[in-house]
Every structure is written in C-alpha cells, then in structure tokens.
ROLOGU-222891 format. One line per 4 residues: number of its first residue (from 0); their letters; for each residue x, y negated, z negated of N, C-alpha, C, O. Coordinates in steps of 0.2 Angstrom, whole numbers, plus 5000, padded with zeros to 4 digits. Last residue first. Layout:
N
NUM = A = X Y Z X Y Z X Y Z X Y Z  ...
END
This chain:
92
91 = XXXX = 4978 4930 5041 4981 4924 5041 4981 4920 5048 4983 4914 5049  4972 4944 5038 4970 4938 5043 4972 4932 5043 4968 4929 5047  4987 4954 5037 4983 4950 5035 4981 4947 5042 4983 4947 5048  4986 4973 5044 4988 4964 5046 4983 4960 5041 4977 4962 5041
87 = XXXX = 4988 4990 5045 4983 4983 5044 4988 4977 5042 4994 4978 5039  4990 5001 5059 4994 4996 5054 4990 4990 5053 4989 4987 5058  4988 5017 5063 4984 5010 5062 4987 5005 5056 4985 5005 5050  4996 5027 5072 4994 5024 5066 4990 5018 5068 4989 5015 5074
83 = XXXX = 5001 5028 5084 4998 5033 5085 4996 5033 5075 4995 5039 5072  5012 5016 5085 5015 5023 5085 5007 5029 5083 5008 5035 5080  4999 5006 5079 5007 5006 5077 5009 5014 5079 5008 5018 5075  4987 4995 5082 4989 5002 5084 4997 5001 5083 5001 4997 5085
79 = XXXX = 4980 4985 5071 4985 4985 5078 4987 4992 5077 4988 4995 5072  4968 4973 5062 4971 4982 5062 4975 4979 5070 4973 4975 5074  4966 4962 5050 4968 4964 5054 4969 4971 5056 4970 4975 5052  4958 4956 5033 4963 4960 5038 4961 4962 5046 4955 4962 5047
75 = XXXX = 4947 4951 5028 4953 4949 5024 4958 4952 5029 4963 4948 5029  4935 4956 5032 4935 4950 5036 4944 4949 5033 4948 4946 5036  4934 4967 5022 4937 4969 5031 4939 4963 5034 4944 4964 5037  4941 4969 5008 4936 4966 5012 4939 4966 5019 4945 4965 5020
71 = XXXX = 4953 4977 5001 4949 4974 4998 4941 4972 5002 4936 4974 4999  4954 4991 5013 4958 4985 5011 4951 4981 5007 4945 4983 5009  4958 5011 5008 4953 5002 5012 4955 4996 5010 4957 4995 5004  4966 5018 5004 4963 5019 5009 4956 5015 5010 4951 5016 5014
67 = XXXX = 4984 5014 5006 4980 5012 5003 4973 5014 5007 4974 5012 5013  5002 5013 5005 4995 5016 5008 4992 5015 5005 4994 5015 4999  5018 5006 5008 5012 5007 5002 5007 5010 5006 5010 5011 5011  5032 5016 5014 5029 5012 5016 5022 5011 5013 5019 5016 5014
63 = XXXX = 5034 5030 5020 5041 5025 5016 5036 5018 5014 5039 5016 5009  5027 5041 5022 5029 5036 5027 5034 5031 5027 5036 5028 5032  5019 5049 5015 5026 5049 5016 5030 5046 5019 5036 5047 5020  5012 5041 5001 5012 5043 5005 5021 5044 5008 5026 5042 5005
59 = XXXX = 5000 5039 4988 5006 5041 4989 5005 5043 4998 5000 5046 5000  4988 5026 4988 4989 5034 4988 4997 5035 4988 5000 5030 4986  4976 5013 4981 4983 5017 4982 4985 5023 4984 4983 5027 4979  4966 5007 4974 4966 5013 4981 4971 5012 4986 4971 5010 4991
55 = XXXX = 4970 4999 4962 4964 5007 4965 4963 5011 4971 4961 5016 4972  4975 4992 4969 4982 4998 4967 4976 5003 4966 4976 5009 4968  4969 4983 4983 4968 4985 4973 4974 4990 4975 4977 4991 4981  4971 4971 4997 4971 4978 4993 4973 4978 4986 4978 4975 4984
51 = XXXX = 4970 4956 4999 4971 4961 5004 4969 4968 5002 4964 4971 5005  4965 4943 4995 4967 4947 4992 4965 4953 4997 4959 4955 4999  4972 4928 5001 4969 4930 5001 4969 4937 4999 4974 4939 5001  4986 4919 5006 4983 4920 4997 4975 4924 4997 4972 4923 4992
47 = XXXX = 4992 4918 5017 4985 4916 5018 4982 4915 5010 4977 4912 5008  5004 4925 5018 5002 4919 5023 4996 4916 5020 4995 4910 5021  5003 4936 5007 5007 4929 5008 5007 4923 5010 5008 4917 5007  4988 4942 5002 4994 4941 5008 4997 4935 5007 4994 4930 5006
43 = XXXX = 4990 4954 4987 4987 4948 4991 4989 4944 4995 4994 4941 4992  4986 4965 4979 4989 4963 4984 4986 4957 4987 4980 4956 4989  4981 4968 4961 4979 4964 4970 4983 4965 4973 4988 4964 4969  4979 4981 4950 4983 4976 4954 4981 4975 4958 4978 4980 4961
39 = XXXX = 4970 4988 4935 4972 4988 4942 4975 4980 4945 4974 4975 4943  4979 4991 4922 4974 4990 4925 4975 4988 4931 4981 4986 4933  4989 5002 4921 4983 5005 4916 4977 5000 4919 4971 5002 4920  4998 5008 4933 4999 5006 4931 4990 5005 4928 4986 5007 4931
35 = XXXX = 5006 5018 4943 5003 5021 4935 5001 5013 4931 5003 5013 4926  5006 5011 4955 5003 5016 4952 5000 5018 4946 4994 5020 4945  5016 5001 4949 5009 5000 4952 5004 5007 4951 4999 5007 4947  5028 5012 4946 5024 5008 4943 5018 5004 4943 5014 5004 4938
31 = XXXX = 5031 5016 4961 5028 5022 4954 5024 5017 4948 5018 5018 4946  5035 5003 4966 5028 5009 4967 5026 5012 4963 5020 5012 4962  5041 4992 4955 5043 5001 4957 5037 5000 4960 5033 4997 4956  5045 4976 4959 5042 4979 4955 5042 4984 4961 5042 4984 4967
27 = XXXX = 5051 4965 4969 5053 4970 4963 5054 4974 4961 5060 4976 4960  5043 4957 4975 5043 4954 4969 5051 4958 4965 5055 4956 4961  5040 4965 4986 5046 4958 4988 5048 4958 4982 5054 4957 4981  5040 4980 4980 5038 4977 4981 5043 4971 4982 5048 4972 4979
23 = XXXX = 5050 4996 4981 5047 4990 4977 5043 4984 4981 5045 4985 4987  5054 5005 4990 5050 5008 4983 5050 5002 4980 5051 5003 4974  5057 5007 5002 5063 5004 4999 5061 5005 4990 5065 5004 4986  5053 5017 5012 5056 5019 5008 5061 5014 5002 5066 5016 4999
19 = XXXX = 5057 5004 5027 5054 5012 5024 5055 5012 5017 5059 5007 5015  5059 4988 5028 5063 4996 5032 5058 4999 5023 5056 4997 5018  5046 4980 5038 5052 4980 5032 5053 4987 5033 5051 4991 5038  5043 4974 5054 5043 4979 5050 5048 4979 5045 5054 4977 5047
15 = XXXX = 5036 4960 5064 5044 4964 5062 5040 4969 5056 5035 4967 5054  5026 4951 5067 5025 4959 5070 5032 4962 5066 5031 4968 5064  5028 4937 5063 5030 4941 5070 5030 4949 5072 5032 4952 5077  5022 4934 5050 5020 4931 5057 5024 4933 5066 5022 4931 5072
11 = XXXX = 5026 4945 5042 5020 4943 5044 5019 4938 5049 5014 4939 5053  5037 4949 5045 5032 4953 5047 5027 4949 5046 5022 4951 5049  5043 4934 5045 5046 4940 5051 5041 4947 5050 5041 4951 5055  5041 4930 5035 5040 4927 5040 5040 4932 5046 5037 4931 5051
7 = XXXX = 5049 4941 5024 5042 4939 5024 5038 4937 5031 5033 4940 5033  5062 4936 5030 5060 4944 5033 5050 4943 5033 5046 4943 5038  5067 4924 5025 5064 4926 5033 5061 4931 5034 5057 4932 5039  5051 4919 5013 5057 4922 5015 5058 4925 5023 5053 4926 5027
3 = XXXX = 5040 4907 5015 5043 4914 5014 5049 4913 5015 5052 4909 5018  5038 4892 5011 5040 4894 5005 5042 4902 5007 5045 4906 5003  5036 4888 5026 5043 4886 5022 5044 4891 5017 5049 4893 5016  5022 4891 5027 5027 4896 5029 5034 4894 5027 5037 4899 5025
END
C-alpha cells in the first residue's frame, strides 16, 4: 500500500471515486488512445497486480469514467451497487 498514491489508496482501499471525465489513465496515457490502440492493453489492479480488464472490451461511455463489458476473470473482482450502476472492485 505505501507505493500508491493517496487518491489510488483512497479508491481502492476506501470506496472514494476519482473525478469523471478526466480522459487519462493514473499513468497518463489518453482513453482515446487505449482505444485505438493496435494491440490490446491489461488493466491490472494496483492493490493486488492481478489483471482486471483488456482494452478489448472497452466501450465508450458517457459517464466520465473507463467501461468495459466484462472483466478479465470473475474471481479477479468485486461488484457494489453504485447509484442504481454496478461498480466493479478489484479483489484485492
């Protein structure tokens, strides 16, 4: 846990929300570019290094926020009802 950042720490181990719309990753790197990108990318959870979601199933969405329409392997995440959404959690 020492090596995240507070915010990292703060959603992944306290529930907190990064703000919307910010269109990069912690690292960065554009959305747009993940996207278009020619081979596919892992996500992989901070807390735990386990691989969460491909950029293969990535969507666009309007919510500010990545989408993706299934995570790598189930046992890899979590799900919590979010506002009438379903917000997946690393299993860390």
């Amino acid at each position: 846990v020492e090596e995240l950042s507070d915010l990292s720490a703060d959603v992944l181990l306290r529930g907190a929300t990064e703000p919307p719309h910010k269109g990069v990753t912690a690292d960065g790197i554009a959305w747009t570019d993940i996207a278009q990108a020619q081979e596919p990318l892992v996500f992989s959870c901070a807390a735990s290094g386990l691989p969460v979601f491909s950029s293969e199933d990535m969507f666009v969405s309007p919510s500010g926020w990545p989408s993706f329409t299934q995570p790598i392997a189930e046992d890899h995440v979590t799900y919590r009802a979010d506002g009438g959404e379903r917000e997946v959690l690393c299993a860390a």
